[in-house]
N, C-alpha and C positions, 0 to 999 in steps of 0.2 A: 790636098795641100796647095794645089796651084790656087783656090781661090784665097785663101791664107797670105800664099802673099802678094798676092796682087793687094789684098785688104791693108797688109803691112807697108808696103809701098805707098798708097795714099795715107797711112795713119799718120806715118813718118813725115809727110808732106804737111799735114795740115799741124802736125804737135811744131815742127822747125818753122811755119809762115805764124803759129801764135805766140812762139818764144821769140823770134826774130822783133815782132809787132809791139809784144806786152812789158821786155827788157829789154835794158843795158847792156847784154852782156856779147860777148864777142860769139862771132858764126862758129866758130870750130864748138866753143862751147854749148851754143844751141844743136852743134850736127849731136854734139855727144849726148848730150840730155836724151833730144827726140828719138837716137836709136835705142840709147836702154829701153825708155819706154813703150816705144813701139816693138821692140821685141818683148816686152814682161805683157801687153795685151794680148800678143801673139800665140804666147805660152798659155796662158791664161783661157784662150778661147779654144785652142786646144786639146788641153789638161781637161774642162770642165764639162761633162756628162749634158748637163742639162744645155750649158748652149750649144752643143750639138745640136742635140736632138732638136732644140728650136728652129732650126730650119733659118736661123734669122742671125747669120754668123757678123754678119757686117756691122747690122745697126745695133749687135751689142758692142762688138770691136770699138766703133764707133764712139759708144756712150761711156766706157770704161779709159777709151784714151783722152774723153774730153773730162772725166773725173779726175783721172791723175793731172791730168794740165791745173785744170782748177786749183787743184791743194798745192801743186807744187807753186804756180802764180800768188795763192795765196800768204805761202811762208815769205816767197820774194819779196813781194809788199810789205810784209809787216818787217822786212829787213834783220840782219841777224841778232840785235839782242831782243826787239819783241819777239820775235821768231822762235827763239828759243825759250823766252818766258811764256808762249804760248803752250807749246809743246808741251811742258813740266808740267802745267796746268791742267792740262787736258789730259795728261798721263795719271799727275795725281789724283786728280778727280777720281778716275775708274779703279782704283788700287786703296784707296785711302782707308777702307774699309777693311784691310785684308790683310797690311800691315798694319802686327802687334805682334810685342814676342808671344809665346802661350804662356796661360794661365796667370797673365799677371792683367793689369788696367793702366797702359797708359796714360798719360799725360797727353793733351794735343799736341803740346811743343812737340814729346820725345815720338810721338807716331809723324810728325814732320820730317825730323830729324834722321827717320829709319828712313822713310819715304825717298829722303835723298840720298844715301847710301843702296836703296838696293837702284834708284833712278840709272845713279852711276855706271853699274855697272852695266844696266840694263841696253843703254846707250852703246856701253860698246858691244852686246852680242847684236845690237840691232847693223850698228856698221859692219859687222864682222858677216851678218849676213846677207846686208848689202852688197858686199865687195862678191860673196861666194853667187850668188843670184844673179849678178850681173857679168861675173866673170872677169873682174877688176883686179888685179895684181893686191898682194895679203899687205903692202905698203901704203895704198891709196888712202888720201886724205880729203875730204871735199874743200876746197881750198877758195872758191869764189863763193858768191851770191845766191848763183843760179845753183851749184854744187851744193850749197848746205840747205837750201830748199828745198831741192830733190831729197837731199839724205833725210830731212826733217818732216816730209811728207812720206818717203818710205819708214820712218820709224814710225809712226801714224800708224799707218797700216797694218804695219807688221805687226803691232802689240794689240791690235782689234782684231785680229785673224782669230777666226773659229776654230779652234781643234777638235776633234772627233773622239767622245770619251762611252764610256760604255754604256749600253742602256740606250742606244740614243742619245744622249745628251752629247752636250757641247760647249764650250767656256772659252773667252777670250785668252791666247797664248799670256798676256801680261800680268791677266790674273793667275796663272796657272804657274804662272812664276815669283809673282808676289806673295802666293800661297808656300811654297819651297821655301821664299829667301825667309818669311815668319817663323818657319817649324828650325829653321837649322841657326836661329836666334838663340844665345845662352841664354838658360837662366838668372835673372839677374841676380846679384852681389847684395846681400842685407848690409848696412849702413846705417850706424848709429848717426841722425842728421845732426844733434846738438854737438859730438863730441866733432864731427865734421866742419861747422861751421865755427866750434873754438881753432881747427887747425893741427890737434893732438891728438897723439893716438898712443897706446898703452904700449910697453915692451913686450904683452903676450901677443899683441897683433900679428899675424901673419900678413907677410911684403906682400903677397895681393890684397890682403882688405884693406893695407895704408893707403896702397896705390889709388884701391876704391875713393877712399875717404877724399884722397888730394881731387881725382876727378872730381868730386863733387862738390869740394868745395870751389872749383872752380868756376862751375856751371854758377854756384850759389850768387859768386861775386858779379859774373859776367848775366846777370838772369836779364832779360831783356825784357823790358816792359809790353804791355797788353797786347794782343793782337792790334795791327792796326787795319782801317777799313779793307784794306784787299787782302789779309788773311784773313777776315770774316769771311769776306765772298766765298772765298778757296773752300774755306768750312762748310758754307752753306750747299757750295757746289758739289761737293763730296758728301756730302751726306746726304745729300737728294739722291745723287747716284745712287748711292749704297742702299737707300730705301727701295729705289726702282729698283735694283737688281734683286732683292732680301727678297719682293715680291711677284720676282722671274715674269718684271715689265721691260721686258732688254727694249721692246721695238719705242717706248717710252723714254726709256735711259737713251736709244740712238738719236730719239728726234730732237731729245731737250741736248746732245751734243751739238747737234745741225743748229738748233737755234740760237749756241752760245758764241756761233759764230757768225751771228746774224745774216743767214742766207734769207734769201726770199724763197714762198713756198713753193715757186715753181721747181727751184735748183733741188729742194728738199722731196719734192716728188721724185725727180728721177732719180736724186743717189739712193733713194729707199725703195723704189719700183711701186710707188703709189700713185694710184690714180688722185684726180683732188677731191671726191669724195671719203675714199679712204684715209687721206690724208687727213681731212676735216675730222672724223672719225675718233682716228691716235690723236689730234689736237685736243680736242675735247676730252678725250679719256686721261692725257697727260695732267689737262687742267685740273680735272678730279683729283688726282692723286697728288698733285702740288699743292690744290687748299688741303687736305689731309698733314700734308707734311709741314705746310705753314701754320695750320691751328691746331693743328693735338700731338704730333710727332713728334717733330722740334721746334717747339713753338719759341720758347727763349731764345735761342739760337738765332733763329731770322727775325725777331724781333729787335733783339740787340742791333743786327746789324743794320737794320733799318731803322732805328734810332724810333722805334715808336713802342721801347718798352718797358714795364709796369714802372720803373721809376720816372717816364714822361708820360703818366697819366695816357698808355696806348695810342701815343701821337694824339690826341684829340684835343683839341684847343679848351679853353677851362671854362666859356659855356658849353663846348661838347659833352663836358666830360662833366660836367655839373648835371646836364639833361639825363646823360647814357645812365649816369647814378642814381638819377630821379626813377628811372624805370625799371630798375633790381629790384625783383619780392626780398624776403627778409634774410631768407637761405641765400639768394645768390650775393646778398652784399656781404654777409659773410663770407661765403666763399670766396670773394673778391678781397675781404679786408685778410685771408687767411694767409691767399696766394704772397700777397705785398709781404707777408711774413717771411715766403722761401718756405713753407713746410713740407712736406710729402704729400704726395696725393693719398696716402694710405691714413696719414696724420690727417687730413681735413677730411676725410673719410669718416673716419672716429669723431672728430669733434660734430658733426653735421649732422648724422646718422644715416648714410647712405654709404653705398657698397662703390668703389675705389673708379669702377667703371662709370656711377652714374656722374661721379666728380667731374672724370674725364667728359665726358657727353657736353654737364651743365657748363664746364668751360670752353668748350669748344663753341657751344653757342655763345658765350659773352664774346670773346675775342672775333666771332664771328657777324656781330651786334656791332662793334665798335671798330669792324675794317668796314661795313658797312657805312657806316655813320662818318668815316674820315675822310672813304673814297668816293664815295658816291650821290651824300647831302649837301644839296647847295644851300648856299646861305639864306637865313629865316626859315628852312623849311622844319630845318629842327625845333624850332620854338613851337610847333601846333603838333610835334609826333609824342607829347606828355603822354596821352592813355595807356 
């Protein structure tokens, strides 16, 4: 224990010389910061089996008090409302998938819309936990800068924390909570929408279905037009996720979080304990499964929002895309002219006469044909690639 805290004493020194250095905020509030946190590293190195036994207590002490500095520096920076649209962001991303009531199909809107209601709540067991973890009186509010940083970097964490589930396995606490707040979701309310959007409702109606109906026609009046560019993003963000984790690539899903925060890959080697081969490694593998998700998964989706889709001829300027057409056999310009219809892949299937899978393949290579052709041909080179 005596080398513990001698380790805690300098952790403390050096977390209060880079709040002191990196903010505004007043010393009393830097002493408070840097002891929570040098005492949660403390616990931490402690508590944790494996750095024990590494023999190397300090320079993980060390690495874990310069991680927490980082994110909480980080929230500071982006100051309190990006701070807090980051958070939301980065929260819904990992959840997005996981609220929906059961057995029904959401809406994207209304899986938003849950999104923030269980967020909500989510927020306050995360402060509630904070205060208990830290040993903060059950009144404490983070009231500064430097305060909602901290809080905003420990709700971070706290919703990525591994829980220990049976079998081995293990799941992020936020998902394990996003899973609960979905199952204890009513049933939704069936609703006639015509008799809803006239405003009436019959005398046999029972007071909860009118109520129903008034909701609804509410939402009807108030409906908000198309996503706009940053709830594409959000979409795209969250469904990438949801894909990396469907395919239990969590170390995937961690590093494209590290990347949404555009660190450098040094920062992203040490918060993940990769070397920079291994690092190179999960890059490459990530890249894999991101063209997967950009040309056969959700291809409409990231197309949309990247504005290069089938109604703007796949981004490619109109000699591009005049050439890209020159070089379809007779099956893929059909398939092309099928697509521009919106039919089914099971529909173009049938008309083609191929099996639903090979549809999927031959479009993945066309869209893979003309992200080639958009991002990577320089000018005239296209006019000699006819054969």
């Amino acid at each position: 224990m005596g080398d513990i805290c001698r380790s805690v004493e300098a952790i403390f020194q050096l977390l209060l010389d880079e709040l002191k250095l990196s903010t505004n905020a007043s010393e009393q509030n830097c002493l408070d910061v840097s002891d929570r946190l040098a005492k949660e590293v403390a616990r931490i190195c402690v508590e944790s089996k494996r750095i024990q036994a590494s023999g190397e207590i300090d320079t993980w002490a060390t690495a874990l008090a310069r991680h927490r500095l980082q994110q909480c520096l980080h929230y500071y920076k982006l100051g309190s409302k990006r701070g807090r649209v980051e958070l939301h962001s980065t929260l819904s991303a990992i959840v997005y998938r996981y609220i929906t009531p059961p057995q029904t199909q959401s809406s994207y809107q209304a899986r938003l819309t849950l999104i923030e209601d269980f967020l909500q709540s989510f927020y306050m067991e995360a402060l509630n936990a904070f205060r208990r973890e830290t040993q903060l009186p059950v009144t404490y509010q983070p009231r500064t800068l430097l305060q909602l940083a901290e809080y905003m970097a420990f709700t971070e964490r706290y919703g990525k924390r591994r829980i220990p589930l049976p079998g081995r396995r293990n799941q992020q606490l936020i998902i394990l909570r996003a899973q609960t707040f979905s199952q204890q979701q009513p049933l939704e309310t069936l609703v006639d929408i015509e008799r809803a959007a006239d405003g009436g409702s019959s005398e046999g109606d029972s007071q909860w279905t009118a109520a129903s109906m008034q909701q609804v026609r509410e939402q009807m009046v108030a409906q908000e037009p198309e996503p706009t560019e940053d709830s594409l993003r959000q979409a795209v963000v969250a469904e990438l996720m949801a894909y990396l984790e469907e395919r239990k690539q969590t170390d995937c899903a961690d590093y494209f979080a590290l990347r949404l925060q555009d660190l450098p890959a040094n920062e992203i080697e040490v918060i993940l304990g990769l070397t920079p081969r291994q690092r190179d490694y999960l890059q490459q593998r990530f890249k894999y499964h991101l063209i997967r998700f950009a040309l056969s998964h959700r291809w409409e989706l990231v197309h949309q929002w990247l504005e290069v889709d089938l109604e703007r001829n796949l981004g490619l300027t109109l000699h591009q895309w005049q050439t890209f057409q020159a070089q379809l056999d007779p099956q893929q310009t059909e398939l092309l002219q099928l697509k521009r219809k919106q039919l089914t892949d099971a529909a173009i299937a049938q008309s083609i006469g191929c099996t639903i899978t090979q549809v999927r393949k031959q479009w993945f290579k066309l869209l893979e044909q003309a992200w080639e052709m958009r991002n990577y041909l320089v000018s005239g080179q296209s006019a000699s690639s006819d054969e």
